[in-house]
C-alpha positions as CSV (number, residue, x, y, z in Angstrom):
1,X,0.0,0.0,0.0
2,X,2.1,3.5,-0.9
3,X,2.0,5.6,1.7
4,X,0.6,9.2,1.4
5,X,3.8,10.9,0.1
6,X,3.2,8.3,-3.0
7,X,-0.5,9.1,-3.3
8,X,0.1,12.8,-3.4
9,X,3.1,12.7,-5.9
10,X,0.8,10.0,-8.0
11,X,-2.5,12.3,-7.2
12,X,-0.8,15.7,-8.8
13,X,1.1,13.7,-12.1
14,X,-2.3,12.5,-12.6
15,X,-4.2,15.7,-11.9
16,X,-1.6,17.5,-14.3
17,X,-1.9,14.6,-17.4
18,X,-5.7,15.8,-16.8
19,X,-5.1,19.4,-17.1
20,X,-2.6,18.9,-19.8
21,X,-5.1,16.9,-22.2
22,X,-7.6,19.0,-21.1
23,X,-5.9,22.2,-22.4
24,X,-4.8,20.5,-25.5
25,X,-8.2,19.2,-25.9
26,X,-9.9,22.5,-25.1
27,X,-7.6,24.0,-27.5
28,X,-8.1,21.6,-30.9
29,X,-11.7,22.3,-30.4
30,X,-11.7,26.2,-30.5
31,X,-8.9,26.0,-33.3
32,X,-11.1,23.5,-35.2
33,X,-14.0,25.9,-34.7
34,X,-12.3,29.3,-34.9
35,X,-10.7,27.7,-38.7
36,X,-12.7,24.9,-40.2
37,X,-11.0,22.4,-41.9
38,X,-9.7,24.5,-44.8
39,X,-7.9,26.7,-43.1
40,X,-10.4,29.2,-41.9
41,X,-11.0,30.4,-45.5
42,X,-14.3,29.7,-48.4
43,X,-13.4,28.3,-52.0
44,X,-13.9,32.1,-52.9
45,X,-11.2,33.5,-50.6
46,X,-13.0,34.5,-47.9
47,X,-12.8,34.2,-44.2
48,X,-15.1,31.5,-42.8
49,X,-17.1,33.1,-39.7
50,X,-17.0,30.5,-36.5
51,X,-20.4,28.5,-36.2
52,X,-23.0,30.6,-34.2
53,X,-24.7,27.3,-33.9
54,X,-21.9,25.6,-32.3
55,X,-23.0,23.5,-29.3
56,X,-20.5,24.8,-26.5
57,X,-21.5,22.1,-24.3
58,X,-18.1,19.8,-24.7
59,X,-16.0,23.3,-24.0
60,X,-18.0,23.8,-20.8
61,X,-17.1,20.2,-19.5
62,X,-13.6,20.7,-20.9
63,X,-13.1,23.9,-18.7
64,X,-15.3,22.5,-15.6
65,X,-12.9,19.6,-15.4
66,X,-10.1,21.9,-15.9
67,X,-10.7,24.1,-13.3
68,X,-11.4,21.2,-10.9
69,X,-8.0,19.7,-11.6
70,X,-6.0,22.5,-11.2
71,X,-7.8,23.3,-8.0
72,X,-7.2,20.0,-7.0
73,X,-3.8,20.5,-8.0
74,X,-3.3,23.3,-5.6
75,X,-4.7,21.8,-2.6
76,X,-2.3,18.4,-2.7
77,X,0.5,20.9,-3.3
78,X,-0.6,23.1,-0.5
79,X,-0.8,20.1,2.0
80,X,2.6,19.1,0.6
81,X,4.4,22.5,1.3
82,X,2.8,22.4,4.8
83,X,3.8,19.0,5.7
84,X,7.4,19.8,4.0
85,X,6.9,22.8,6.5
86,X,6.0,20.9,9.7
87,X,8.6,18.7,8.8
88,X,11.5,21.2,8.6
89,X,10.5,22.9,11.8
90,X,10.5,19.6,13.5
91,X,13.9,18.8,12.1
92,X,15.4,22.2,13.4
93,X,13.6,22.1,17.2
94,X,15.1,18.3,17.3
95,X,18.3,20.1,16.1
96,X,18.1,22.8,18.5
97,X,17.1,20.1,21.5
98,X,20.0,17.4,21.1
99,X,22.4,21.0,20.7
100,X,20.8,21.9,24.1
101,X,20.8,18.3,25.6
102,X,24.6,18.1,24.8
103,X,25.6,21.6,26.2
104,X,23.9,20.5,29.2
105,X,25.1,16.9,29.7
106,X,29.0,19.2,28.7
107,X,27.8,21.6,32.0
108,X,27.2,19.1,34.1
109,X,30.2,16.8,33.4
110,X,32.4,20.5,33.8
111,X,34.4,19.5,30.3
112,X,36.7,22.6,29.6
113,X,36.5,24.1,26.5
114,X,39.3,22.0,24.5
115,X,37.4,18.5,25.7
116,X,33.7,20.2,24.3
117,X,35.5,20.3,20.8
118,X,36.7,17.0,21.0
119,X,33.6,15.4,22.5
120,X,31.5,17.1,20.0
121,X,33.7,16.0,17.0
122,X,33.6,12.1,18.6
123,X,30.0,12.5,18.8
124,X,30.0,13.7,14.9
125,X,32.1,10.5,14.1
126,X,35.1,11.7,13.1
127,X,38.2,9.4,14.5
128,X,41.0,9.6,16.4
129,X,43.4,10.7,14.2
130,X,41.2,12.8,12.5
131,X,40.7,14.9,15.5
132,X,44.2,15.2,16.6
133,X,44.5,16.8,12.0
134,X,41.7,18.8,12.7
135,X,42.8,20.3,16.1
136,X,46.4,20.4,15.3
137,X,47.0,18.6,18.4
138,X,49.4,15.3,19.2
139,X,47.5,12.2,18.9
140,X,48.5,11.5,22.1
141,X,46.5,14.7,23.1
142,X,43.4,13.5,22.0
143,X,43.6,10.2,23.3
144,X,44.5,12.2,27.1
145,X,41.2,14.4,26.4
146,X,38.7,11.5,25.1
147,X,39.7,9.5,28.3
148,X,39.2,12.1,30.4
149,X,35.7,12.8,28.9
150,X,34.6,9.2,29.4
151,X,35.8,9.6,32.6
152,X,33.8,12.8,33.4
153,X,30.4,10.6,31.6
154,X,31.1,7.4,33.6
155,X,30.9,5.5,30.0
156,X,33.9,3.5,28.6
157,X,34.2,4.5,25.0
158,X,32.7,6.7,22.2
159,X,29.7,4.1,21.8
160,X,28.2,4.7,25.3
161,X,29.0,8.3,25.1
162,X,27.1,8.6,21.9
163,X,24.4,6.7,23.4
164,X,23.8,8.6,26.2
165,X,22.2,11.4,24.3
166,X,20.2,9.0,21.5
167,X,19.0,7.0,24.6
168,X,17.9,10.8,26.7
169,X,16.2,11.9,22.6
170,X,14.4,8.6,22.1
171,X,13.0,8.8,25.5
172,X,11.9,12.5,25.3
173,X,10.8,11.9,21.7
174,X,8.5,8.4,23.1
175,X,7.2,10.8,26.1
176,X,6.2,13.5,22.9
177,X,4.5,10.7,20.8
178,X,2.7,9.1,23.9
179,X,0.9,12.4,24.7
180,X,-0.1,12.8,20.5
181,X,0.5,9.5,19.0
182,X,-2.3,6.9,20.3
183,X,-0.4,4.1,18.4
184,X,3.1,4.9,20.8
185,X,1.0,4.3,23.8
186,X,0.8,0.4,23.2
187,X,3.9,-0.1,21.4
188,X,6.3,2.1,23.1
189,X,5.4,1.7,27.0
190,X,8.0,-0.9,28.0
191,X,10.9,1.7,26.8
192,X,12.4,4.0,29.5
């Protein structure tokens, strides 16, 4: 079953197909109409004046449809932008919270200013060595400072460090979802 992203992007290619053969429809027939078939002139020369009798029925269903796919069009792609929207601001307050989370857990383990940079840059991923390049600092340096950071966190390497703050965001982000997600109360409630 696609999920709603799917339907939407399916929904407006199919809405614009409509549109599009609508318009080229809609266009044929006043063409055909405004010319004739011999190029909007008589045998004698002269211009050939549109039908007055014309039936304009099959232009009023052309534009009817028209109209209700491109208004159709605009919701979907409305309700797109403004889940693309909600979406973006959640990405930047989960930003701004794990920023927060880890200046507080850097407070309260009283890391100096040197050991913030290299925590932060362990936490990123970045290695060892790769530190010591980026720092301009002996390896030996940076090994001194990440020890005395997992020290100051009571964990024994990079993956417990790391973990501290995705196991605090999971449980703050389980605690959100419980309170507005009705499915997160029965799957989630064994988590801490």
């Amino acid at each position: 079953m696609p999920n709603s992203m799917t339907r939407d992007h399916i929904g407006l290619w199919g809405l614009i197909g409509v549109q599009a053969l609508c318009v080229f429809i809609l266009i044929a027939e006043v063409g055909i109409e405004l010319y004739g078939e011999t190029g909007g002139k008589s045998a004698d020369g002269q211009p050939i004046a549109p039908n007055s009798d014309h039936d304009h029925n099959f232009e009023f269903v052309v534009i009817v449809l028209l109209t209700g796919s491109l208004a159709s069009t605009g919701l979907i792609v409305r309700r797109v932008l403004s889940r693309h929207k909600r979406t973006d601001e959640l990405l930047q307050a989960a930003t701004g919270a794990f920023f927060e989370l880890v200046q507080q857990y850097f407070d309260d383990w009283d890391l100096t200013p040197s050991e913030r940079d290299v925590a932060l840059l362990s936490i990123k991923g970045l290695m060892i060595s790769e530190i010591a390049q980026l720092r301009n600092t002996k390896l030996g340096t940076i090994k001194a400072q990440c020890a005395s950071i997992y020290r100051k966190a009571g964990v024994s390497g990079r993956p417990q460090l790391l973990s501290l703050f995705l196991d605090e965001l999971i449980a703050k982000g389980m605690s959100d979802c419980k309170k507005s997600c009705p499915q997160a109360r029965s799957i989630g409630h064994n988590l801490p």
